[in-house]
C-alpha positions as CSV (number, residue, x, y, z in Angstrom):
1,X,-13.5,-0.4,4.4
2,X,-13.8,-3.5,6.2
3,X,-13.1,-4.2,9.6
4,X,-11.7,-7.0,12.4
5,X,-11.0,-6.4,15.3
6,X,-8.3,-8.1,17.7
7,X,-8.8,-11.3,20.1
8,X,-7.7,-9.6,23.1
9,X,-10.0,-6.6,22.9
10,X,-12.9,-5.0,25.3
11,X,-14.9,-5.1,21.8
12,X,-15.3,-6.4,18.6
13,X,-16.2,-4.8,15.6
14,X,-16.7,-6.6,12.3
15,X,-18.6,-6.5,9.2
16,X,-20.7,-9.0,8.3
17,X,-19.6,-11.3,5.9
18,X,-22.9,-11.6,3.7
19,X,-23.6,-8.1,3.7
20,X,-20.6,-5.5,4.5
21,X,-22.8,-2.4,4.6
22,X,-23.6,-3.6,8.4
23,X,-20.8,-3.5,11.1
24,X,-21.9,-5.3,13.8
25,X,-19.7,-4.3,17.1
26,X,-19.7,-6.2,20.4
27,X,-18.9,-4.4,24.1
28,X,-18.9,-7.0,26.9
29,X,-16.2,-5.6,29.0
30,X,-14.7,-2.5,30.5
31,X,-13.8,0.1,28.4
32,X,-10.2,0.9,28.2
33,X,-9.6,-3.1,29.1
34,X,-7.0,-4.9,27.7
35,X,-4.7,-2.1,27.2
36,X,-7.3,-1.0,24.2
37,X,-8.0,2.2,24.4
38,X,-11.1,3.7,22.5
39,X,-9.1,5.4,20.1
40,X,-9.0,2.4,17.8
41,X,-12.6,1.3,18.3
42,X,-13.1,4.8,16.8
43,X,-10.7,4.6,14.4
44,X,-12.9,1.6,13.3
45,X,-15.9,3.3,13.2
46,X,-15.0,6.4,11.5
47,X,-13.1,4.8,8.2
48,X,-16.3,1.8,7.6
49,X,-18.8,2.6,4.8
50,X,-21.1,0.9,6.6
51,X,-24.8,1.7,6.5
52,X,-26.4,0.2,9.9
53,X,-24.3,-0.1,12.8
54,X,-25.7,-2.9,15.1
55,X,-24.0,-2.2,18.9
56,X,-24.8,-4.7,21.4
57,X,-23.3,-3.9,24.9
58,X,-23.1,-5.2,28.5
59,X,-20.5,-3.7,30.4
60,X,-20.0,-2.2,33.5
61,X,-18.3,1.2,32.3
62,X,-14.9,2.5,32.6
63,X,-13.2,5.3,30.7
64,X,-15.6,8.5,30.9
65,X,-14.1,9.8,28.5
66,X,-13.3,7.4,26.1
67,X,-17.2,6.3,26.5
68,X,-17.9,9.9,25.7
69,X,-15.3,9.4,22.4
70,X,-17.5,6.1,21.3
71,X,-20.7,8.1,21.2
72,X,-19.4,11.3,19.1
73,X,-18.1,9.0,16.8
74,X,-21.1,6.6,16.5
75,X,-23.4,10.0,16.7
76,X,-21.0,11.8,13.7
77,X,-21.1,8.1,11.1
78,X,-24.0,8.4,8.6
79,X,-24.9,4.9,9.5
80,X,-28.1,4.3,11.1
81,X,-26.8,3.5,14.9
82,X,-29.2,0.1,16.7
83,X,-28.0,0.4,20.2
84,X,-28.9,-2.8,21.9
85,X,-28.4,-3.2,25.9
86,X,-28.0,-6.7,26.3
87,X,-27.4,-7.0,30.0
88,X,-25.9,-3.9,31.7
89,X,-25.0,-0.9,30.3
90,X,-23.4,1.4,33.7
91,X,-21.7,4.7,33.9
92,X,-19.4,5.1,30.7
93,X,-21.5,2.5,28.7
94,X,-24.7,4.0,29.4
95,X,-22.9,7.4,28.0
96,X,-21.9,5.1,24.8
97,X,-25.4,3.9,24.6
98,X,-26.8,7.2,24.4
99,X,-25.0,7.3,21.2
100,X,-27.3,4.9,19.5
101,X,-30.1,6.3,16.9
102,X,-32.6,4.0,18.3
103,X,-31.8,2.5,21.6
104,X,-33.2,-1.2,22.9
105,X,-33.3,-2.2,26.4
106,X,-33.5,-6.6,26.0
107,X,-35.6,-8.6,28.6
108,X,-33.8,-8.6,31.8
109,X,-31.0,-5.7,30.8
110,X,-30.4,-2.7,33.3
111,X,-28.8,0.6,32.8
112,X,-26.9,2.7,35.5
113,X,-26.1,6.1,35.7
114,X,-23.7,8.2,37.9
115,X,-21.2,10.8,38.8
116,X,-17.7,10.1,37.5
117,X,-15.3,9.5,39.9
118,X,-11.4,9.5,39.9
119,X,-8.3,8.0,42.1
120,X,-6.6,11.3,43.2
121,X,-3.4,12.8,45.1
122,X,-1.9,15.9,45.6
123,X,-2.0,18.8,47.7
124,X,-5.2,20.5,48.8
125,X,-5.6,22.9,45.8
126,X,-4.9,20.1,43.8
127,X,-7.4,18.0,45.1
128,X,-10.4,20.7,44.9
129,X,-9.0,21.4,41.2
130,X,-9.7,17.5,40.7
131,X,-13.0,17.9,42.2
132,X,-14.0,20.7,40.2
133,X,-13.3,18.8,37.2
134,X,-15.2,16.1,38.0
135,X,-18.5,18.1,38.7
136,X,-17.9,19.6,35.8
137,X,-17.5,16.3,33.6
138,X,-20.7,15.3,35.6
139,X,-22.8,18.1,34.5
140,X,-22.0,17.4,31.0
141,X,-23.0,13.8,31.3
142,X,-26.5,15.1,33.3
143,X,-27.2,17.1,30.1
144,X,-26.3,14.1,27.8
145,X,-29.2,12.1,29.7
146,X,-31.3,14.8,29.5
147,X,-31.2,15.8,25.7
148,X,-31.6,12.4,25.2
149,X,-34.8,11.6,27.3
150,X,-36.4,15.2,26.0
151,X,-37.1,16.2,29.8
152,X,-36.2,17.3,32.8
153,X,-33.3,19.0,33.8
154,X,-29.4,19.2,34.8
155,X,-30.3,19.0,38.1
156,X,-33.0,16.7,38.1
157,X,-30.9,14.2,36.1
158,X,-27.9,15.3,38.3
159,X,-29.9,14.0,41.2
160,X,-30.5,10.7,39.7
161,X,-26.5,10.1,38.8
162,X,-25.9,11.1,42.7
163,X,-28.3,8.3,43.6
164,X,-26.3,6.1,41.3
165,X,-29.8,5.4,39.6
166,X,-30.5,2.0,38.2
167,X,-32.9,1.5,35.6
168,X,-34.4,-1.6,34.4
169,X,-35.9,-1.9,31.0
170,X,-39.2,-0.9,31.3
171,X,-37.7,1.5,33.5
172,X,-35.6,3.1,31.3
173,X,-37.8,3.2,28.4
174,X,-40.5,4.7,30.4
175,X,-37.4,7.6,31.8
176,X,-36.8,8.3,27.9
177,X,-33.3,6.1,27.7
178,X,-34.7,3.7,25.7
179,X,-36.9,4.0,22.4
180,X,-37.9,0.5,22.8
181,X,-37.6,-2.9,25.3
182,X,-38.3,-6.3,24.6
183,X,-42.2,-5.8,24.9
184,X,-43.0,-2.3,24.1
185,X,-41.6,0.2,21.4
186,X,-43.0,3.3,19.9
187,X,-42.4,7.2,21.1
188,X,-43.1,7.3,24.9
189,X,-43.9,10.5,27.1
190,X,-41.2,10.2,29.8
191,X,-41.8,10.3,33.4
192,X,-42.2,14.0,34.9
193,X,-39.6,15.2,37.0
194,X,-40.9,15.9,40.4
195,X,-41.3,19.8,39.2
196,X,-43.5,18.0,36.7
197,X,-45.6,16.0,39.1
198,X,-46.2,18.9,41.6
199,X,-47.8,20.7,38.5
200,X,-50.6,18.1,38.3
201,X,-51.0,18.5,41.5
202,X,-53.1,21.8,41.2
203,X,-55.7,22.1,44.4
204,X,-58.1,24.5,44.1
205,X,-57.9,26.2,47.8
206,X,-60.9,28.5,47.4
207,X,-63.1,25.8,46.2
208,X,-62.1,24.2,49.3
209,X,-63.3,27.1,51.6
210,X,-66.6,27.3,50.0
211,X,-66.9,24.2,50.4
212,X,-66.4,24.6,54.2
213,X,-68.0,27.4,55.0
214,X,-71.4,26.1,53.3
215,X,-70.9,23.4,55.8
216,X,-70.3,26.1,58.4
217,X,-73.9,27.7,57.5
218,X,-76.1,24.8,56.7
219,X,-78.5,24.1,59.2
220,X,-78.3,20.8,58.6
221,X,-74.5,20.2,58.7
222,X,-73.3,17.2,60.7
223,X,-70.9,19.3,63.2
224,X,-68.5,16.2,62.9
225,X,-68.3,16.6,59.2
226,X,-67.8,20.8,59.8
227,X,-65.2,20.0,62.3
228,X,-63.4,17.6,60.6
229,X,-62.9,19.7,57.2
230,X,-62.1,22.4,58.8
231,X,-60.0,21.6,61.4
232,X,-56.3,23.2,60.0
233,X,-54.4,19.7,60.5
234,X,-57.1,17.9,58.2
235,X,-57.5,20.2,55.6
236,X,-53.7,20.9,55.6
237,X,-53.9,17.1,55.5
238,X,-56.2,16.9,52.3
239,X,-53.8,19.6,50.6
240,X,-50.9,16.6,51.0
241,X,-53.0,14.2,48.9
């Protein structure tokens, strides 16, 4: 099946002319704009026989949920997905993004990630009921991020969404968002969590106080040198590095 989408859309999804088994489909604005809701973007996706799907996207989010709609259906098509971040992908887009097979961060683009967030009233247990639900939505989107990138943790990426974390290119290629940027591509080993870094942070304590204490014993120890490795606030010091 072919497909065109309207004017007065959020996106635009189309197959090529000279080759139809490529749909090539354009996000540059907030999803759920227009009055468009994802549902037909999906629609679109799920009924084209298309081989590659080409996405290229800068928007600044919207729906979560319709973002989180986009991916399933781009993940579920048979079509090999090219996700390509052409200038910001934030908060619902860069859930859409993670939908992409091979994902490309172009020169300059950044992607954003957060905790969803909602407009609510109501009475107390209403409120905390909303609230509940949105912690819930965001640790669904932590472990979305995390599957993706192949590290980490739900609470390490929840972290970075309650930082509202921006990423630039290089950044988020080096992170494991990206499979590629405009100057490096291949499979990357993604930055260690801080659990991670601590790890290869292993200090040898005893080798430490043998070290001292030969300086303790050795005749011809400068006493500076024995007093400043051994002095608790310096070695504690040396432990820090």
């Amino acid at each position: 099946m072919t497909t065109q989408s309207k004017i007065n859309s959020w996106f635009k999804a189309q197959n090529r002319t000279d080759e139809e088994t490529i749909l090539d489909i354009d996000v540059y604005d907030e999803i759920g704009g227009w009055g468009v809701s994802a549902n037909e973007l999906v629609e679109q996706i799920r009924d084209n026989d298309a081989t590659i799907i080409n996405v290229h996207m800068s928007s600044p989010g919207g729906d979560a949920f319709q973002g989180l709609a986009i991916m399933n259906a781009l993940r579920r098509h048979k079509a090999q997905v090219n996700m390509h971040v052409d200038g910001l992908a934030a908060s619902a887009a860069s859930i859409i993004a993670m939908g992409g097979d091979h994902i490309k961060m172009n020169e300059g683009s950044i992607m954003m990630i957060h905790h969803p967030f909602a407009v609510a009233g109501g009475n107390a247990k209403e409120l905390r009921d909303t609230a509940d639900f949105l912690d819930k939505l965001g640790e669904s989107m932590a472990e979305i991020y995390m599957n993706r990138s192949g590290h980490g943790t739900p609470e390490y990426w929840s972290e970075l969404m309650n930082e509202e974390t921006r990423f630039t290119a290089t950044e988020a290629y080096e992170i494991g968002l990206a499979d590629e940027t405009f100057n490096k591509s291949g499979k990357h080993e993604p930055k260690p969590d801080d659990s991670d870094i601590n790890s290869h942070k292993q200090i040898d304590i005893q080798a430490e106080l043998d070290e001292a204490k030969s300086i303790f014993n050795s005749n011809t120890a400068d006493p500076s040198l024995a007093k400043s490795k051994y002095d608790p606030q310096s070695f504690w010091e040396s432990l820090q590095r």
